[in-house]
N, C-alpha and C positions, 0 to 999 in steps of 0.2 A: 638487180635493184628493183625493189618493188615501186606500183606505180603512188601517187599521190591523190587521191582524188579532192575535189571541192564541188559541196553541195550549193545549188544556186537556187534560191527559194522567193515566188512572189505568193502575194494573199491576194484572194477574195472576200470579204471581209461584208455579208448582208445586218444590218442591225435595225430591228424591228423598231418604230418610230412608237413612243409613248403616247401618241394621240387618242383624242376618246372615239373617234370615228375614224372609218376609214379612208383612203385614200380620196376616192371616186364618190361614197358615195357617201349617206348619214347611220352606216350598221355599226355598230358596236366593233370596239376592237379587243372585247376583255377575252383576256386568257378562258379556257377551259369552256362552258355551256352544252346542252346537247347538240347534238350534230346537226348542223345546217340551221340552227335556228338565229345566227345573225348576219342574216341572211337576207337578198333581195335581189329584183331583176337586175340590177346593175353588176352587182359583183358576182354574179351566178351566170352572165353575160347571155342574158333571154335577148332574140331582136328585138331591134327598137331603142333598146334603152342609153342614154345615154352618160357618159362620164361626166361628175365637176368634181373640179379640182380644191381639196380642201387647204385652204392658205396656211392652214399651221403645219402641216406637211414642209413647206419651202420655208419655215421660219427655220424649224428645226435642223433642216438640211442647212441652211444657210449659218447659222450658231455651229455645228458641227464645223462646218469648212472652213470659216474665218477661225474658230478653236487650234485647227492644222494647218494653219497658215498656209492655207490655197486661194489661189485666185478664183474669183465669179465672174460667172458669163452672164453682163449680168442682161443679153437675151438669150433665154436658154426656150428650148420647144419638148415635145415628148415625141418618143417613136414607136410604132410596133412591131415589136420581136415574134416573127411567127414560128409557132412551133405546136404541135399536134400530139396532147398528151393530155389525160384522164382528169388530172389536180389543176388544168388550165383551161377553165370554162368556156371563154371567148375564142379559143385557140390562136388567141395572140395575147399577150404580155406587153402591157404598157412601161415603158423603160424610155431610157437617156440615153442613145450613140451619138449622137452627132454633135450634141452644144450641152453635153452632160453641165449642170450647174457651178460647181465646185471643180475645179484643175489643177494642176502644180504645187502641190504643200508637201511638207514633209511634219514629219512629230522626231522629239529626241528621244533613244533606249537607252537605259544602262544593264548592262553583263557586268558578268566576273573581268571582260576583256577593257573594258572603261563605256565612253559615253559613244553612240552611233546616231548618226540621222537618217533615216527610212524615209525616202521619197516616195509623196502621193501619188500616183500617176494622175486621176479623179475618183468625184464622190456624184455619183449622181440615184436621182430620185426613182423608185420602179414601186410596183405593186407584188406582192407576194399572193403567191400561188394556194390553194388548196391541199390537202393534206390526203394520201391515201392510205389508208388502212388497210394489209392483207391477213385476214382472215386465213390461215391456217386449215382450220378445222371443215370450214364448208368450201375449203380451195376456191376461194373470191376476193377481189378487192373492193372495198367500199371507198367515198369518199365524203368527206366532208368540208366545203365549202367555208366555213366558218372564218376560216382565215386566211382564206379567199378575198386581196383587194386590201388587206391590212399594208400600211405603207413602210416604206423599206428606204436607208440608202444603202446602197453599194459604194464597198470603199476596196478600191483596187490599187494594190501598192506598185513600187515599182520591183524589178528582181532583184535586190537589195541586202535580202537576208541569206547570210551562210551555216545558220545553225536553229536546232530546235531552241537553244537557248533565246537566240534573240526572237526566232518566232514567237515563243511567251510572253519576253519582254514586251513585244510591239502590242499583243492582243491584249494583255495588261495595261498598257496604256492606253490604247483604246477605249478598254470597256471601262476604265477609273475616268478617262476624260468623257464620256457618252454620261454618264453615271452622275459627275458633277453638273454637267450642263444641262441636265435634267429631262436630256431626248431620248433616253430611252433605260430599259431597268439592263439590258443586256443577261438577262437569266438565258444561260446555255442551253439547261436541263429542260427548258419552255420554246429554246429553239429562237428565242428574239434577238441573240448573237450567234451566227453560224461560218466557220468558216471552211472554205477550198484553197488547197494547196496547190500549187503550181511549181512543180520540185523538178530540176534537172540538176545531170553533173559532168563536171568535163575535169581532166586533167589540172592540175594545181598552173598557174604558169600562160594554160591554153587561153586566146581570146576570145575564141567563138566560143555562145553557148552550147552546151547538150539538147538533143530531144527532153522536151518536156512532158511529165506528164500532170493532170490534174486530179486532186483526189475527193471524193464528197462523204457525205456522212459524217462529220467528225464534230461531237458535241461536247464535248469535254477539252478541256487543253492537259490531259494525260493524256487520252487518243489522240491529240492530235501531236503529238511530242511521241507516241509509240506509232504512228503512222511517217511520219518523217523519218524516222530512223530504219522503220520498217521497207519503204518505197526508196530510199537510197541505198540501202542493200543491194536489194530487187536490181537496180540500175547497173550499180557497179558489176556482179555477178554476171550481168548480160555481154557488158563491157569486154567483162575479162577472157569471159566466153566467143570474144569474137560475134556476139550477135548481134540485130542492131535493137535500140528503145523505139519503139512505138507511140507515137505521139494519140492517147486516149482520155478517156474519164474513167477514172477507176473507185473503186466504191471501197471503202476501209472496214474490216469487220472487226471490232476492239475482242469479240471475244476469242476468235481463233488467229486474231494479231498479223493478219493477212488481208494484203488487198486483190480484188479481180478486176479483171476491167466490165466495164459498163457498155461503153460504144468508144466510135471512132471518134478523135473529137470534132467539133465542128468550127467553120470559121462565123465573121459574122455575114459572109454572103449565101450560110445555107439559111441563115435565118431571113432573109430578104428582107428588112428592116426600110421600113419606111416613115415619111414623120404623119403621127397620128391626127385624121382629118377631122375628128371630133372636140379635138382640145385644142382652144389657141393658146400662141406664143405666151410667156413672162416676162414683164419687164419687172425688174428688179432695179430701184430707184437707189438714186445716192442716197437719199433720206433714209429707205428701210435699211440698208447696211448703216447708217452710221448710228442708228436708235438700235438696232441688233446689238454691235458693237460695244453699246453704250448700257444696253443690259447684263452682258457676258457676265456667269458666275468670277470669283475670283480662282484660278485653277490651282491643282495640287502641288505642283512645283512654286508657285507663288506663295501660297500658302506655310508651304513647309518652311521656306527664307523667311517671312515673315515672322512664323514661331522663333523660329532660332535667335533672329534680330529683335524682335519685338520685348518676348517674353523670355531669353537667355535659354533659350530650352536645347539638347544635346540633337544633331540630326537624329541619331535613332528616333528619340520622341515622338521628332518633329513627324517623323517620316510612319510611324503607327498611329498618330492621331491624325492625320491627312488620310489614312487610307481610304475611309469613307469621307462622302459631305454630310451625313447624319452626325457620327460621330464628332466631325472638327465643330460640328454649331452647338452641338451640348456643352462639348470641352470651355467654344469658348463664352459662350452666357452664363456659364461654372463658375468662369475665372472670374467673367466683369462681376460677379456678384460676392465673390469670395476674395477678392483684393490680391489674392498670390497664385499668381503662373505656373509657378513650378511645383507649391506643394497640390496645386488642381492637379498637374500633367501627371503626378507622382500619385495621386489616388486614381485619375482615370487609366493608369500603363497595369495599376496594381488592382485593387476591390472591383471597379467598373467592367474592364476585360472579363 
């Protein structure tokens, strides 16, 4: 009797914050520029200089979480994650362990399998790192700072997901509800949506989990659906073989469809995390949650009921005119101007597309 296996998947989930400045300090946050020129003592992490905290940062965070129905802390503090590596200027990374902002939510997927809920574990606020370049040709790495201190949250799921299928689902939903809410563009290909895998597997039936491991790189949701398929092989194979799984970080390479490992992984006590002594606490008032609350876009699943109830439109419609927020506000300033729903829906599914 052959064995059964089941894959047990959580995410890492960084999504670059649409702000015009960054985190800490007043540098520019746009995509692309030459190298190091948005740039400054603060996010280049020169002594002396010190961190402030840009408040639309924690709006953003704060519309994301209440978006996923998570609860807020709402005194939450920041800590510093140390670690010692070339793209991380200060040698410590400004992040959320202890009273991360956002906690316990979940979002709804649908599969071919019906409808799932994926619990949030939390969402909390960090600063993103700079970028290294290796040079090839003159065998060197360069670095550019640029997007160095650009803010981030981290959205850390619970282990929830059993297939690559729902993996896409959930990042779909993700990046459609970031996308609406207007926090962020989530471009893959620019790296403002990136996720790590945390893939283990154990016997069909079994309670306890498998060794886990985590995989990075993966900027595509093809790679990242040929990396899950790819790293559950990898497992089983070990399994069958009697060896044991290695709890590491392993790095995905889309073009030869194989992963290697990186390092060992680490807990959060090699990072010796303490709460950062340059930034005080947040208090997050009932007032700003409930004017938060009381801005929220109207989201895509509302929207789509809406079409359907409102305007008689078939779910398929509903569900290609919702896919973007650009697209459903054209559609519907179309309609209000053009008196009919359906023959608008029926020109934008047909000419518009």
């Amino acid at each position: 009797m052959m064995k059964q296996y089941e894959t047990v998947i959580g995410l890492e989930v960084h999504v670059e914050l649409a702000t015009k400045t960054k985190i800490f300090c007043g540098c520019s946050t746009e995509f692309g520029g030459a190298p190091n020129t948005h740039t400054c003592p603060v996010c280049t992490g020169m002594p002396g200089s010190l961190p402030v905290l840009n408040k639309k940062v924690v709006e953003f965070a704060l519309k994301a979480g209440l978006a996923a129905n998570c609860q807020i802390h709402q005194y939450c503090k920041f800590d510093r994650k140390n670690y010692f590596y070339p793209d991380n200027p200060q040698n410590y990374q400004i992040s959320q362990l202890y009273l991360p902002i956002c906690h316990d939510g979940w979002v709804e997927i649908e599969t071919s399998a019906g409808k799932k809920k994926i619990r949030i574990h939390e969402m909390h606020m960090e600063e993103d790192a700079g970028k290294l370049i290796h040079d090839e040709w003159e065998d060197c790495s360069l670095v550019d700072y640029n997007r160095s201190g650009v803010p981030l949250i981290e959205i850390v799921s619970e282990p929830d997901m059993r297939s690559s299928e729902e993996v896409i689902a959930y990042l779909e939903k993700l990046r459609c509800m970031m996308q609406y809410l207007g926090v962020s563009d989530c471009k893959l290909q620019e790296g403002s949506m990136r996720a790590d895998v945390n893939l283990s597997v154990r016997e069909v039936g079994a309670e306890q989990f498998g060794t886990r491991t985590e995989m990075k790189n993966l900027n595509s949701f093809k790679a990242i659906a040929r990396a899950i398929e790819g790293e559950r092989e990898r497992q089983i194979e070990l399994i069958e073989e009697g060896k044991a799984v290695t709890q590491e970080t392993r790095r995905w390479d889309d073009n030869k469809e194989y992963s290697y490992a990186m390092r060992s992984k680490e807990d959060a006590k090699d990072y010796r995390y303490f709460p950062d002594p340059d930034l005080p606490p947040i208090h997050i008032s009932d007032a700003w949650i409930e004017k938060i609350k009381a801005e929220q876009p109207e989201l895509r699943e509302a929207k789509q009921a809406r079409y359907q109830e409102e305007y008689g439109l078939p779910a398929y419609d509903a569900g290609i005119l919702t896919e973007s927020r650009h697209l459903a506000g054209l559609f519907e300033e179309t309609a209000a101007i053009y008196g009919n729903a359906k023959k608008t829906a029926n020109w934008f599914m047909g000419e518009v597309l």
